[in-house]
C-alpha positions as CSV (number, residue, x, y, z in Angstrom):
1,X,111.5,109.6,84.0
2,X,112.8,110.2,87.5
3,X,109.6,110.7,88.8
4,X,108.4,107.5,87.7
5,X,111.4,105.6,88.4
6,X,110.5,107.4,92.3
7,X,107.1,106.4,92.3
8,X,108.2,102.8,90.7
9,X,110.7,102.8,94.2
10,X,107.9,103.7,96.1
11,X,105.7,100.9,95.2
12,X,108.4,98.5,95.8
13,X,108.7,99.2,99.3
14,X,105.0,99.4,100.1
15,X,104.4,96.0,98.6
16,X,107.6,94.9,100.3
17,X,105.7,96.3,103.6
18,X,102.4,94.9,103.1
19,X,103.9,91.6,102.5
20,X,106.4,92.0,105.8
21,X,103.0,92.3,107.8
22,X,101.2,89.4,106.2
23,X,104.2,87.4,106.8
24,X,104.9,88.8,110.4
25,X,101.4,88.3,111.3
26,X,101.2,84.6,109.6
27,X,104.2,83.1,111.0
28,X,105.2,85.9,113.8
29,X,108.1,88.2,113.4
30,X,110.9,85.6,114.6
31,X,110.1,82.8,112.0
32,X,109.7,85.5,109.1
33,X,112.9,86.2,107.4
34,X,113.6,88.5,104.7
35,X,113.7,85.7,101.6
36,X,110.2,84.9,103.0
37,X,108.7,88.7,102.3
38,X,110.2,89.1,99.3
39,X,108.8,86.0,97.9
40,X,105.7,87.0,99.7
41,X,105.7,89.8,97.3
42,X,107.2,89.2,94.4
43,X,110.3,90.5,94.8
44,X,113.5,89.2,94.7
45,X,115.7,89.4,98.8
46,X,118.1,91.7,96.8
47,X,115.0,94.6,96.2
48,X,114.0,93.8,99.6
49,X,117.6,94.6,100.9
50,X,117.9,97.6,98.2
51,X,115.0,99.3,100.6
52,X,116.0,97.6,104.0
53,X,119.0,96.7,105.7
54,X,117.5,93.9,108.2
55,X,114.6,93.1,109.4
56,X,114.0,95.6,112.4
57,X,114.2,98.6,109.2
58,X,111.0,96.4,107.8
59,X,109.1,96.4,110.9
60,X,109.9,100.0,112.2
61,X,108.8,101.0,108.3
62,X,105.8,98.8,108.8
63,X,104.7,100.2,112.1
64,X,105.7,104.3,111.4
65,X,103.8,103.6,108.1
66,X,100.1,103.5,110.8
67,X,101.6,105.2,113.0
68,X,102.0,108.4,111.4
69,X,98.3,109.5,110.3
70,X,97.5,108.5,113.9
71,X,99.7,110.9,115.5
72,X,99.1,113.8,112.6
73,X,95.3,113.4,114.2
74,X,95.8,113.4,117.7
75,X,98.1,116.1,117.7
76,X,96.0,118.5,115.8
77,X,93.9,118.4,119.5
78,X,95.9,120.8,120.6
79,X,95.9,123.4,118.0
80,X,95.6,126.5,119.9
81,X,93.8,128.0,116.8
82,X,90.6,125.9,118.1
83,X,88.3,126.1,121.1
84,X,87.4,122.4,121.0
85,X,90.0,120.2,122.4
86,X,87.7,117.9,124.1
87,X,85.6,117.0,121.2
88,X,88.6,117.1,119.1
89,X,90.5,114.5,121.3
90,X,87.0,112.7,121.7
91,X,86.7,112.3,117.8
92,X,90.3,111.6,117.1
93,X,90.5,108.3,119.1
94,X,86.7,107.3,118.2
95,X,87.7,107.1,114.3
96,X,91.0,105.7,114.9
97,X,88.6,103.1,116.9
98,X,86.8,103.1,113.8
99,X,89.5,102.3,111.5
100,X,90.9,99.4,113.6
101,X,87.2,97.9,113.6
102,X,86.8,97.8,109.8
103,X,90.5,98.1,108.1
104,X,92.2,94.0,108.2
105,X,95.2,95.7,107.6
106,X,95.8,98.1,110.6
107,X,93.9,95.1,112.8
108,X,96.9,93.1,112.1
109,X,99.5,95.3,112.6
110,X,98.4,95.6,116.2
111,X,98.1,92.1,116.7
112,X,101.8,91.6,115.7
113,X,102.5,94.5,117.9
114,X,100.9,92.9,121.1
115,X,102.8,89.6,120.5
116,X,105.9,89.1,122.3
117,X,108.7,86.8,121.6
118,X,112.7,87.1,122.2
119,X,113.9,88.2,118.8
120,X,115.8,91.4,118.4
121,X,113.3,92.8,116.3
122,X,110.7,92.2,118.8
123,X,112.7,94.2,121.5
124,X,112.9,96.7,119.0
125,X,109.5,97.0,118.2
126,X,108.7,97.0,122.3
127,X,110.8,100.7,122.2
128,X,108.7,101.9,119.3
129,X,105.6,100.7,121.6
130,X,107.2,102.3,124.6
131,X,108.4,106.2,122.7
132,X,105.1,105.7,121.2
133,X,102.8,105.4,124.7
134,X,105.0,108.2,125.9
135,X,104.3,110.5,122.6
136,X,100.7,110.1,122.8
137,X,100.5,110.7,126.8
138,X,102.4,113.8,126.0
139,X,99.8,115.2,123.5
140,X,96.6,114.0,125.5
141,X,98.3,115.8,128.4
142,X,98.6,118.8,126.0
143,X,95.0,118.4,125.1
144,X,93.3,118.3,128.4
145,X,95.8,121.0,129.2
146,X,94.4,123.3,126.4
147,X,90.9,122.4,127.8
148,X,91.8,122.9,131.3
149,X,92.3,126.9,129.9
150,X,89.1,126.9,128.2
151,X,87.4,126.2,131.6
152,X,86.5,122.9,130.4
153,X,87.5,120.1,133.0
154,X,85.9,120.1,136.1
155,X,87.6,121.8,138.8
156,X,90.9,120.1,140.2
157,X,91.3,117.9,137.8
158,X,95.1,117.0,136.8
159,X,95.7,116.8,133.3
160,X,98.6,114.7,134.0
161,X,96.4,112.0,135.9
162,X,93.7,112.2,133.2
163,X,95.7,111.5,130.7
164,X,97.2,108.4,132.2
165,X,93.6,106.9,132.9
166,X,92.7,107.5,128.8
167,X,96.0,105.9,127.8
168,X,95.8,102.7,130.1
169,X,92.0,102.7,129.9
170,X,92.4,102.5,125.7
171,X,95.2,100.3,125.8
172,X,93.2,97.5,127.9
173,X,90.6,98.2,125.2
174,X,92.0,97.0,122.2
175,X,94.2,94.5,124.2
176,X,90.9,92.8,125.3
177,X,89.4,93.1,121.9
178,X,91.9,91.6,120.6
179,X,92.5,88.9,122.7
180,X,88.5,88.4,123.3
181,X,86.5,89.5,120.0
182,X,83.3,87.7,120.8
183,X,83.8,89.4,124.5
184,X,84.7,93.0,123.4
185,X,84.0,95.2,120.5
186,X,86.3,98.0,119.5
187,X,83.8,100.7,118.6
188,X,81.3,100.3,121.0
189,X,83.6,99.6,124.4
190,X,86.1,102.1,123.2
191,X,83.2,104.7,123.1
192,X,81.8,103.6,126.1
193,X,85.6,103.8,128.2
194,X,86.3,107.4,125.9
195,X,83.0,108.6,127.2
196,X,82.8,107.2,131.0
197,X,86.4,109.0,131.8
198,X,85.3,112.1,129.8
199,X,82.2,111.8,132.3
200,X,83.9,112.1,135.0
201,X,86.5,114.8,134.0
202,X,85.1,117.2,131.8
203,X,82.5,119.9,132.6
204,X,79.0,119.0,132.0
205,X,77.7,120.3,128.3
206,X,81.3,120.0,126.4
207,X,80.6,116.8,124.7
208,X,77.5,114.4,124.3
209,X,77.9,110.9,125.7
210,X,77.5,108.3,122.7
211,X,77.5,110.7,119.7
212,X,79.2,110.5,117.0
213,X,82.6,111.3,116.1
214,X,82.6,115.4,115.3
215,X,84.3,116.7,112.4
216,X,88.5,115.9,112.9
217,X,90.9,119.3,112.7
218,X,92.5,119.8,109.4
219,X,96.1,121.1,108.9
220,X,94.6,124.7,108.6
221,X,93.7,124.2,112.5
222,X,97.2,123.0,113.3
């Protein structure tokens, strides 16, 4: 009985959270309120405030609930149990590219996140944006750092500098995809940027401009 009364919970707040992005991304964060998600999904405000206090809780929910595969991905790159970090790093961003191309719902959750307004919760979600960009600097750094052991970056190369150019480099990507669909296409520019920088970094022979993503680390590599 608990256990189902858990799992009951459970599907509570992820409706509550699939209806918090429909509604953020329909009507932007400021002019969604919590009375609105709940009767987005079904539920009366008093569930929606028995799992959240305020609004910024939703949205930090909403946003960690993506976020979190994401970063269990990339930082499996660094495993020093494996010899590949540059294929690993290579194929991590290249299906997360994939996902974003084909799954509505992550699509939207980065379009709310590049919006910008002046409500608090939009400030709030601006920090997540910022710890997150300095999270995922730190483990590309770690990456190219693990490949710089292996001999596999070119000679000179800063692992700090490289992984500044593959954070802006993606960022612009999906900003211009998003802002310019018919322009810019997520799987085919983001491959494209991935694999020019990679070019010009990494030792020729470690990776094969254009392939496919390679098989991703499991926890066993971690």
């Amino acid at each position: 009985m608990a256990r189902k009364t858990k799992e009951a919970a459970q599907a509570t707040r992820e409706g509550i959270l699939d209806a918090a992005q429909t509604c953020f991304h329909e009507f932007g964060v400021a002019n969604t309120s919590l009375a609105m998600i709940g009767e987005r999904a079904g539920y009366t405000r008093g569930a929606v405030y028995w799992h959240f206090k305020n609004k910024t809780e939703v949205l930090t929910a909403m946003i960690e609930r993506e976020r979190v595969p994401f970063i269990e991905r990339l930082r499996r790159t660094t495993s020093s149990r494996r010899n590949t970090p540059v294929l690993d790093l290579r194929s991590a961003l290249l299906v997360s590219f994939q996902e974003l191309a084909t799954d509505e719902r992550l699509r939207n959750m980065m379009e709310i996140m590049l919006r910008n307004d002046l409500s608090v919760e939009s400030q709030a979600m601006q920090q997540l944006q910022l710890d997150a960009s300095r999270e995922e600097l730190s483990i590309f750094a770690a990456a190219f750092q693990r490949a710089n052991s292996l001999g596999q970056l070119r000679p000179g190369v800063d692992v700090d500098t490289v992984a500044r150019i593959v954070s802006t480099s993606l960022t612009g990507v999906l900003y211009s995809a998003m802002l310019e669909p018919q322009l810019f296409e997520l799987q085919r520019d983001g491959m494209q940027t991935l694999d020019a920088i990679f070019s010009a970094f990494v030792q020729p022979g470690v990776f094969t401009p254009g392939a496919p993503p390679d098989a991703l680390p499991t926890d066993d590599d971690a």
